[in-house]
N, C-alpha and C positions, 0 to 999 in steps of 0.2 A: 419758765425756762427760755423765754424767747429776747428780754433783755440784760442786761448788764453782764456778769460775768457767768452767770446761767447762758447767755448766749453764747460766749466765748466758749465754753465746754462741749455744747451740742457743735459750732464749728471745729473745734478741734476732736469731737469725733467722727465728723462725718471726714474730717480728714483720713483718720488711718482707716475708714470707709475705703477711702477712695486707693488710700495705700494697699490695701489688703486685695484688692481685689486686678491692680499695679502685674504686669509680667515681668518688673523688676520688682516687684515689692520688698520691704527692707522689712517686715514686720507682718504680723498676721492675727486679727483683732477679727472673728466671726461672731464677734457682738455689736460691731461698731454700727452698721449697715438699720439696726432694729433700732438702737439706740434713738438715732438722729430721726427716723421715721416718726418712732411715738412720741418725740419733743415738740414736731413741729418745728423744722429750720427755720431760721431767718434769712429772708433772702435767697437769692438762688444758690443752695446750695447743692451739690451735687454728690452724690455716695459712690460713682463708682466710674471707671476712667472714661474717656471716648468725650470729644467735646470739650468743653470748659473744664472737665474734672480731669483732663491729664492734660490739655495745652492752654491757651487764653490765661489768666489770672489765675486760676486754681490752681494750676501747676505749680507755682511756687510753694502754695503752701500746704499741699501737697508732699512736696522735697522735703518742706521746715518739720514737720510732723512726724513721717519716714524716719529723717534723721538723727532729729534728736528721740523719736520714740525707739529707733533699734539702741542706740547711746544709752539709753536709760536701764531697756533689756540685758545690756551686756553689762553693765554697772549692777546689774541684779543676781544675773547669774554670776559675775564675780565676787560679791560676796559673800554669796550663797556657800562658794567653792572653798572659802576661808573659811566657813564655819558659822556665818553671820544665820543667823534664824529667827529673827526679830525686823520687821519693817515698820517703816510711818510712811505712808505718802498722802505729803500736805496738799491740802486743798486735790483733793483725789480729782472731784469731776465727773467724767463718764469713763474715767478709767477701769477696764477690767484685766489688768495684771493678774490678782489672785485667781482667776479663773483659766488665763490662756495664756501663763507660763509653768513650765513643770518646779514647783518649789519642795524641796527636801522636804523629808518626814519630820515634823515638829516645829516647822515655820510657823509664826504667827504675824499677821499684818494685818495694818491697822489703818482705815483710810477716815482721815479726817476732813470733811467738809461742811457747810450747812445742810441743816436737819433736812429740806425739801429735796435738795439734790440727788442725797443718798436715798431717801423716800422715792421716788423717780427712777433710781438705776434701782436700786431692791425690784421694786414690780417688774420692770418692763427682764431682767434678767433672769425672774422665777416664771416670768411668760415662758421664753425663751428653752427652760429647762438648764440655765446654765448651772454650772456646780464649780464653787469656788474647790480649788487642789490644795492650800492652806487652809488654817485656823485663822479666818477673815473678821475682822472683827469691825463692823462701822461705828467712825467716835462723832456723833452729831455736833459740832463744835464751829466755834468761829476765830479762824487764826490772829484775829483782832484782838482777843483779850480772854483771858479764860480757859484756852484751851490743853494744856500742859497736866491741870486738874483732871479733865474729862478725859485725858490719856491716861493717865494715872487709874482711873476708875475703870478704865477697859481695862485693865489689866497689865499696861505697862508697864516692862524693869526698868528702869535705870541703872541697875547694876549690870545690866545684859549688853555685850554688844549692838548696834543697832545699824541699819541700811536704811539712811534718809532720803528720799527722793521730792528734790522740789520742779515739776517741771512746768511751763507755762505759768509763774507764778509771783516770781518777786517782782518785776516790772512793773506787776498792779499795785504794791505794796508804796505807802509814802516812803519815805527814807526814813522815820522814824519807825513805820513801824517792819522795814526788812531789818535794820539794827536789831529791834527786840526780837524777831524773828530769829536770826544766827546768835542771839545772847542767849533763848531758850533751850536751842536746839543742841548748842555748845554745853549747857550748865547739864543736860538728861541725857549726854551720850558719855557712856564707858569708854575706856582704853579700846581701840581697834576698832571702834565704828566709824561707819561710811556715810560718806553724806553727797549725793549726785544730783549737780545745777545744773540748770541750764540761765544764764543772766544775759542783760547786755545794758551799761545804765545810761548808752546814747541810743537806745529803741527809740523814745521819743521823736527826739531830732529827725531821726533816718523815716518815719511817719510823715513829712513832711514831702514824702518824693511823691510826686504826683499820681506816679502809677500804682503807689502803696497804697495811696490813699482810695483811688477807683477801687482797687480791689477788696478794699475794706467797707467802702459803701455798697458793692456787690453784694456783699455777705448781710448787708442788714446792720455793719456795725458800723461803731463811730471810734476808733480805738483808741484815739486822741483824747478822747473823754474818759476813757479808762484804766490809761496808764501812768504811773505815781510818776507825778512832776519834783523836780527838785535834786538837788547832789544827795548821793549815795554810797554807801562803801563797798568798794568790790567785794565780793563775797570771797574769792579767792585768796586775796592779802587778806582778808581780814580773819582766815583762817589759818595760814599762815602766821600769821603772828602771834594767834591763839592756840598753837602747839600742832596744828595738823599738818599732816601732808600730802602739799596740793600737785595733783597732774592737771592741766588745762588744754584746750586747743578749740579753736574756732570752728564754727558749723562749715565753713568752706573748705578747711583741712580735712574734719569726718565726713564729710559728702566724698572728697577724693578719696579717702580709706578704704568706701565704701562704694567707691567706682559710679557714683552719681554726679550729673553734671546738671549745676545750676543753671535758672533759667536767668539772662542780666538781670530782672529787679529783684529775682531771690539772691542774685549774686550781689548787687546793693544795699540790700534792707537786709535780708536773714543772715548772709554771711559772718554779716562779724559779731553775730551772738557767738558767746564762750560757754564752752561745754565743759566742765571744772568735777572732776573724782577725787574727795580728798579722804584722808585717812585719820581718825583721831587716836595720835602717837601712844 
């Protein structure tokens, strides 16, 4: 858990760590804190605010996590409220949604990531005594090739509505393979399903800001190393043109929504990630 995108997971948990425990906190994760403990952080990282985990470098991302993790919340319980009772969330993580959001009777969600991951959040969350509030189902799978099957085999409809959440996630992706990613996702959702991004396909570039980049060697990463090079298609046109319909707006517009005030390099670097809720007509 301590390099590649196993590291990225354990930093984006101790984030909503740090958020959860926040006197503005935008979210509330009382698994995140154990999480990040029994991974072994990379780097200093820090789980809960005072110091570098609410000002210096971690504040921003911090905000980035906060934000877009209440974003995602509200995209859940919105679907939820339409009637959606089926989830995927790709490349899950340390994510524990099914456990500390309240999901309607007969939800099932489905979290897809590699086999060790999920092995990792299973232990340390049956430590814990956590109790998933849906029918949680983990699909051991690799968003690279394969995986669509091993959904199928958990028990996925495709004829069902469905509420897709991709967060922290296509930016790692080449361009070839976010294309098949929104071709799959596209070809297994029914009428009225949701699908909640978070993108931005100049993260790269904006990587390049000196003070992103400190922040990111703070944490033990190298993120330039990790995030898919190359043109891409916006995931919102390309939904768009593929029958759905998209609402969007930038992380510096849901920060103001949400009465949060960027710090300048989150104002820099995180802001102009797109936060994108689209609808399959």
């Amino acid at each position: 858990m301590r390099t590649g995108v196993g590291a990225t997971a354990v930093v984006a948990a101790a984030g909503r760590a740090v958020e959860t425990h926040r006197q503005d906190g935008l979210l509330d994760d009382p698994y995140a804190e154990a999480l990040v403990l029994a991974a072994g952080p990379p780097g200093n990282v820090p789980t809960r605010p005072g110091g570098d985990g609410e000002h210096g470098n971690w504040r921003a991302l911090s905000d980035l996590v906060g934000i877009r993790g209440k974003f995602f919340d509200d995209a859940a319980r919105r679907a939820a409220g339409f009637g959606v009772r089926q989830v995927v969330l790709l490349a899950s993580g340390l994510d524990t949604r099914a456990h500390r959001l309240d999901w309607p009777a007969g939800t099932v969600l489905f979290e897809i990531d590699q086999p060790a991951v999920l092995e990792f959040k299973n232990q340390v969350l049956r430590v814990a005594g956590a109790q998933a509030r849906c029918d949680r189902r983990p699909v051991p799978a690799d968003l690279r090739e394969g995986w669509p099957d091993a959904l199928r085999d958990a028990g996925f409809d495709p004829g069902r509505a469905t509420l897709w959440i991709a967060e922290g996630l296509l930016y790692y992706l080449t361009p070839d393979g976010q294309r098949g990613l929104l071709e799959s996702v596209h070809a297994l959702s029914a009428p009225g399903s949701r699908w909640a991004i978070e993108d931005d396909p100049h993260f790269l570039e904006r990587m390049d800001d000196p003070e992103a980049r400190a922040s990111s060697e703070a944490l033990g990463l190298d993120l330039r190393s990790l995030l898919g090079a190359g043109a891409r298609p916006d995931p919102g046109e390309w939904l768009r043109t593929h029958g759905w319909i998209v609402e969007s707006r930038t992380l510096r517009t849901a920060a103001s929504e949400y009465g949060r005030t960027l710090t300048p390099v989150g104002e820099r670097v995180n802001g102009p990630f797109v936060l994108v809720n689209a609808r399959k007509a």
